[in-house]
SEKE-671684 format. One record per residue (C-alpha): residue in one letter; x, y, z. Coordinates in Angstrom, 2 decimals, always signed. Each point is the difference from the previous one (the first is absolute). Example, Ala and Ser with C-alpha at 12.3 -4.5 7.8 and 13.67 -1.06 7.14 Angstrom:
! residues 2
+-----+---------+---------+---------+
: res :    east :   north :      up :
+-----+---------+---------+---------+
:   A :  +12.30 :   -4.50 :   +7.80 :
:   S :   +1.37 :   +3.44 :   -0.66 :
+-----+---------+---------+---------+
This chain:
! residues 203
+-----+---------+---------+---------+
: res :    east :   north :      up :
+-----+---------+---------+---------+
:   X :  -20.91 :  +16.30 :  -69.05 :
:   X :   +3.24 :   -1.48 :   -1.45 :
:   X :   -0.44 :   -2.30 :   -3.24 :
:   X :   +2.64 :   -2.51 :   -0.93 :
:   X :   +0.18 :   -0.91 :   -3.88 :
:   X :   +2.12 :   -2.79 :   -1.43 :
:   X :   +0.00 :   -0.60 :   -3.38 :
:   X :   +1.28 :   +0.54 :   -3.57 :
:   X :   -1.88 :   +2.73 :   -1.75 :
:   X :   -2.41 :   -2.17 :   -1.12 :
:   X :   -1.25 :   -0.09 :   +3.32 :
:   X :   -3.53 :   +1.36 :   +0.52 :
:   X :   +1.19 :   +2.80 :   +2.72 :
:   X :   +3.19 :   +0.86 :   -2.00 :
:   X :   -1.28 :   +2.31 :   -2.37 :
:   X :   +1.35 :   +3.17 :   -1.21 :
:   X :   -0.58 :   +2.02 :   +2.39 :
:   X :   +1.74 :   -1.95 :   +2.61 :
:   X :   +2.30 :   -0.67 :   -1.83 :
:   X :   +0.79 :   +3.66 :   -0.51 :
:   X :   -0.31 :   +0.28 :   +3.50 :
:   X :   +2.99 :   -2.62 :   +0.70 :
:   X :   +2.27 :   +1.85 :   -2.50 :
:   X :   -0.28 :   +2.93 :   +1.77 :
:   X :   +0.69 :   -1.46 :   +3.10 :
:   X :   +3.07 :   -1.63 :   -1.59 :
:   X :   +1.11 :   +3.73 :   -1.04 :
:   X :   -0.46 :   +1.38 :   +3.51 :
:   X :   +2.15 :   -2.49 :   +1.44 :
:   X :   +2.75 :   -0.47 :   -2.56 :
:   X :   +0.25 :   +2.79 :   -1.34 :
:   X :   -1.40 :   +2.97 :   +2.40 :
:   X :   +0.87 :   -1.74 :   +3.59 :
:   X :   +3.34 :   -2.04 :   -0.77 :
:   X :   +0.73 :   +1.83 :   -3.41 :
:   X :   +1.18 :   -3.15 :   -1.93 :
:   X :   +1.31 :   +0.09 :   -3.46 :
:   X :   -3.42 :   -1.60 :   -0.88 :
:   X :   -2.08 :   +1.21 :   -3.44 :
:   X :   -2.98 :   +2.23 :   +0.81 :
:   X :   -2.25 :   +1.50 :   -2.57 :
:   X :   -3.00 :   +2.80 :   +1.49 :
:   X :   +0.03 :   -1.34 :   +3.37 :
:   X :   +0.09 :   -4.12 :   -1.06 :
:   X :   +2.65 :   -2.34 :   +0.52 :
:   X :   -0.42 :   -2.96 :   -2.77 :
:   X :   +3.01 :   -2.05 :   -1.05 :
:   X :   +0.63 :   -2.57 :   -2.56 :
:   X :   -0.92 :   -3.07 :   +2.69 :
:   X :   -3.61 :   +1.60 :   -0.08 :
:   X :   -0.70 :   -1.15 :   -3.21 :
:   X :   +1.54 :   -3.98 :   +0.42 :
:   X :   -4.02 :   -0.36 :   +1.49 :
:   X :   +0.97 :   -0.05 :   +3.62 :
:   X :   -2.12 :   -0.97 :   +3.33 :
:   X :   +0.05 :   +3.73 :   +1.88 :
:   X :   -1.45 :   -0.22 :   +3.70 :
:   X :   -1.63 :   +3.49 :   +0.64 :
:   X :   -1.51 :   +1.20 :   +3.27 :
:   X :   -2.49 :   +3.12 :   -0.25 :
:   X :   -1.29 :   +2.21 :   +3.13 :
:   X :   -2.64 :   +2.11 :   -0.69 :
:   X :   +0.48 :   +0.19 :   -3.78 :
:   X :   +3.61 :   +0.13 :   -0.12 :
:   X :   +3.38 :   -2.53 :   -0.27 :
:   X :   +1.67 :   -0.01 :   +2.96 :
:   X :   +2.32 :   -3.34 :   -0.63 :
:   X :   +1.23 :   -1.85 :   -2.84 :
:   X :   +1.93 :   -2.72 :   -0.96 :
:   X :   +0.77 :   -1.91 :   -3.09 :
:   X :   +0.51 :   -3.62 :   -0.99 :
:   X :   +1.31 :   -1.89 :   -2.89 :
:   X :   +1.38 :   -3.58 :   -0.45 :
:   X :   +3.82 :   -0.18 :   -0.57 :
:   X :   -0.59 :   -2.40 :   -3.21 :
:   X :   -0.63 :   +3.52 :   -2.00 :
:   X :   +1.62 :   +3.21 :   +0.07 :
:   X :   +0.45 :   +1.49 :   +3.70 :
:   X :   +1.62 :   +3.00 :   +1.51 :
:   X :   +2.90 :   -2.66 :   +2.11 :
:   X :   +0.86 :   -1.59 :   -3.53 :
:   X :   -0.42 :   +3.36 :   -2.66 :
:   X :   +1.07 :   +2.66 :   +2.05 :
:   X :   +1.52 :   -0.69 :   +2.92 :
:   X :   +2.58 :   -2.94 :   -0.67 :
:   X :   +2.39 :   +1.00 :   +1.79 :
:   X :   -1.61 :   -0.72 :   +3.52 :
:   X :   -0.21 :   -3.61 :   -0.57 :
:   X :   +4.03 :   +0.57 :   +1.18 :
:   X :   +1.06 :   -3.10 :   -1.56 :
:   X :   -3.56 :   -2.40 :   +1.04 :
:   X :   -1.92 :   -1.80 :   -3.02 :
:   X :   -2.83 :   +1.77 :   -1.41 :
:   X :   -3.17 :   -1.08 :   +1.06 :
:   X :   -1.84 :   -1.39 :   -2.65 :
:   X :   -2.77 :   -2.38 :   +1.61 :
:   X :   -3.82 :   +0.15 :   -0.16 :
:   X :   +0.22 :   +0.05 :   +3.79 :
:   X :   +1.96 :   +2.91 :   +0.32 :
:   X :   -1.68 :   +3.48 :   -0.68 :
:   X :   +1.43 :   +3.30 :   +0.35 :
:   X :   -1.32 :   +2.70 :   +1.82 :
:   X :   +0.32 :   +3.71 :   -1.10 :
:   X :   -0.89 :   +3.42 :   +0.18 :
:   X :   -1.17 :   -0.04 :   +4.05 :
:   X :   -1.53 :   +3.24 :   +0.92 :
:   X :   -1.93 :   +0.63 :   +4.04 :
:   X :   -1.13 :   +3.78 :   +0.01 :
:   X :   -0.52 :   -0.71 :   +3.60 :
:   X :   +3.43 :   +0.24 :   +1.92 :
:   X :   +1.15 :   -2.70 :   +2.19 :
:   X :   -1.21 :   -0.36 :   +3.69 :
:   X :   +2.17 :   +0.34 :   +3.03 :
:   X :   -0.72 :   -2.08 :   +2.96 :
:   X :   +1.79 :   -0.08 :   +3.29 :
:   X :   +2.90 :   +1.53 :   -2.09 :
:   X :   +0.28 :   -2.82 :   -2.64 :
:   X :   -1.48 :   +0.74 :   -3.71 :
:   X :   -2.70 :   -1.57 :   -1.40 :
:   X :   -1.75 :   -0.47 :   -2.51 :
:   X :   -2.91 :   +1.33 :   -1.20 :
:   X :   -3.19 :   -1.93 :   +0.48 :
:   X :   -0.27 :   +0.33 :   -3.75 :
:   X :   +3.48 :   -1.77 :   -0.95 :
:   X :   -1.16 :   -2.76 :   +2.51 :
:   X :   -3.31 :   -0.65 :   -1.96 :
:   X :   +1.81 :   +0.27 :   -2.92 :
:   X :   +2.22 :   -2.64 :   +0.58 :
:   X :   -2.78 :   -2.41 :   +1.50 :
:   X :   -1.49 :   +0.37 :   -3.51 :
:   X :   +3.52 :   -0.58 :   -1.68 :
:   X :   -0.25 :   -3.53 :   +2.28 :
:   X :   -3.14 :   -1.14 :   -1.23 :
:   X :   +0.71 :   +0.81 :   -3.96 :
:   X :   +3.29 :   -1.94 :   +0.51 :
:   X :   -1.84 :   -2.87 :   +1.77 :
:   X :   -2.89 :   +0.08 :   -2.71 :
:   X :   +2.78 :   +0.01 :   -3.18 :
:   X :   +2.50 :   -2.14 :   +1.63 :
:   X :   +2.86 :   +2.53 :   +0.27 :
:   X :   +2.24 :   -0.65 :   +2.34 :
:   X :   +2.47 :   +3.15 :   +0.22 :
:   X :   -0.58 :   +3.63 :   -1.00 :
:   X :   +3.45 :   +1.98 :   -1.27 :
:   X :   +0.33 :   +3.62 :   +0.46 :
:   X :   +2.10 :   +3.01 :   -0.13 :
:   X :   +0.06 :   +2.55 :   +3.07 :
:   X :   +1.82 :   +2.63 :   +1.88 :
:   X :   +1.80 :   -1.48 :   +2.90 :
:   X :   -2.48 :   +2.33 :   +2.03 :
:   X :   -2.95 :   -1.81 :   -1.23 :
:   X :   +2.15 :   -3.46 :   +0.22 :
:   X :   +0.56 :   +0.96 :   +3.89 :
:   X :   -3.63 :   +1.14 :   +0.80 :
:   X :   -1.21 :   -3.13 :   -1.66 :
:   X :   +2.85 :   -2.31 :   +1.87 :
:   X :   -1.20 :   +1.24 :   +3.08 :
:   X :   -3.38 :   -0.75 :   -0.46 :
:   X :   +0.38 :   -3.28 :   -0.56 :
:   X :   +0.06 :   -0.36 :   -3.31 :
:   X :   +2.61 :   -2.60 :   -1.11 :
:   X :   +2.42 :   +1.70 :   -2.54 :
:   X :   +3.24 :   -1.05 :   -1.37 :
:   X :   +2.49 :   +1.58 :   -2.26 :
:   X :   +1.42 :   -1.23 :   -3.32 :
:   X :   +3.16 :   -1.03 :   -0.67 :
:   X :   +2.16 :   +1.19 :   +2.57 :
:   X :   -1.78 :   +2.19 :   +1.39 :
:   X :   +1.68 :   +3.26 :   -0.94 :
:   X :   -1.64 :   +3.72 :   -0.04 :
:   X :   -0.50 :   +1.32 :   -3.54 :
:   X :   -0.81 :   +3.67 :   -1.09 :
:   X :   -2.98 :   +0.51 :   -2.33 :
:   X :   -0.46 :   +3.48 :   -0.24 :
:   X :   +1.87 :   +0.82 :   +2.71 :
:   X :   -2.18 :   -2.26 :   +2.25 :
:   X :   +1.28 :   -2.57 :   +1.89 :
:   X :   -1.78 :   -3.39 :   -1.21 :
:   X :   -0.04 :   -3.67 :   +0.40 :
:   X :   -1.66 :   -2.57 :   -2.47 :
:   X :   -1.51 :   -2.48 :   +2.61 :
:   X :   -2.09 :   -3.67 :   +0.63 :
:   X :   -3.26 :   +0.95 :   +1.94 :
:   X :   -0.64 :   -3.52 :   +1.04 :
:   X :   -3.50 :   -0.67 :   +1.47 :
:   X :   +1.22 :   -1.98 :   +2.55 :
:   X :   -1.70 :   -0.98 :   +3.59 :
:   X :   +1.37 :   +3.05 :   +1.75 :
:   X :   -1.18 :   +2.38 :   -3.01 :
:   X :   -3.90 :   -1.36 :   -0.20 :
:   X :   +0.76 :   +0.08 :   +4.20 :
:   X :   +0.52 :   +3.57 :   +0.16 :
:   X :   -2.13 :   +1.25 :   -2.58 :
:   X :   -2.75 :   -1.93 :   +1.42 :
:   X :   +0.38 :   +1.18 :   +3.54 :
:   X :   +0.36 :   +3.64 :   -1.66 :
:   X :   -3.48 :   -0.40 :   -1.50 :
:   X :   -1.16 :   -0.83 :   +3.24 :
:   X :   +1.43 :   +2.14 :   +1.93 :
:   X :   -1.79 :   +2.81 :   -1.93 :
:   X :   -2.98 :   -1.40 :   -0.39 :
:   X :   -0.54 :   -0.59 :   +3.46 :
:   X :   +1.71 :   +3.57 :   +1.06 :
+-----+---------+---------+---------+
């Protein structure tokens, strides 16, 4: 049965252990499966944004993470505006309590194909319905992040609504092409995650 935890660690089902769990998951992705320059110390993948008291959504199968995503406000310290600067490619920092930044995305389970298109997961779907609700409960009305243009064109195509920053231009982090973007929860995003939802459920 799949569990899905949103929180800061304060949170009742956060605890250490799944906790742990996350951080591991984060070093299997980053650093095993894509091999990012990313800091990783006996199997756990913690960076200095983990201790600014962030909101982490978790989702556990039988015991174990198998997604993760992070969330901060952009009136604090964030990875767009500490780290990664140079994607804003020339556009205003964000710096609104309505804006919050997403980080450190992680799916163990790959991406579906369906009548030759790529999809994705039923997880990353749920996630993001939960991502709606939070924003509609704390009145945010844009989440920033930072992707691959791989993950930028699987989520494009699923209908969520992304836009670059700036102009728009292809940086290298890493030697990964990424984008900072807008995901703007928009009619046609809550559309298509909500007929994903369904679709699944009613599969």
């Amino acid at each position: 049965m799949r569990q899905l935890i949103l929180g800061t660690a304060e949170h009742p089902a956060l605890d250490q252990a799944t906790l742990t769990r996350m951080h591991r998951l984060r070093h299997r992705v980053f650093r095993e499966k894509l091999r990012w320059n990313v800091g990783s110390d006996n199997g756990v993948e913690i960076d200095d944004y983990d201790s600014l008291d962030p909101y982490y959504m978790v989702a556990l199968e039988d015991g174990d993470a198998t997604a993760c995503w992070r969330l901060l406000p952009t009136v604090g310290p964030y990875m767009l505006r500490n780290t990664f600067r140079g994607l804003l490619r020339g556009e205003e920092l964000p710096e609104r309590h309505d804006v919050w930044e997403l980080s450190r995305f992680a799916v163990l389970s790959p991406a579906q194909r369906y009548n030759g298109q790529i999809h994705l997961s039923d997880i990353a779907f749920e996630m993001f319905d939960r991502l709606i609700r939070f924003a509609d409960e704390r009145g945010i009305k844009q989440y920033v992040t930072v992707v691959s243009t791989s993950v930028e064109r699987l989520m494009k195509s699923n209908g969520i609504t992304l836009t670059r920053f700036g102009d728009g231009q292809v940086s290298s982090v890493d030697g990964v092409r990424s984008v900072a973007c807008w995901i703007t929860l928009d009619k046609r995003t809550r559309a298509m995650v909500s007929n994903a939802l369904l679709g699944t459920r009613t599969a």
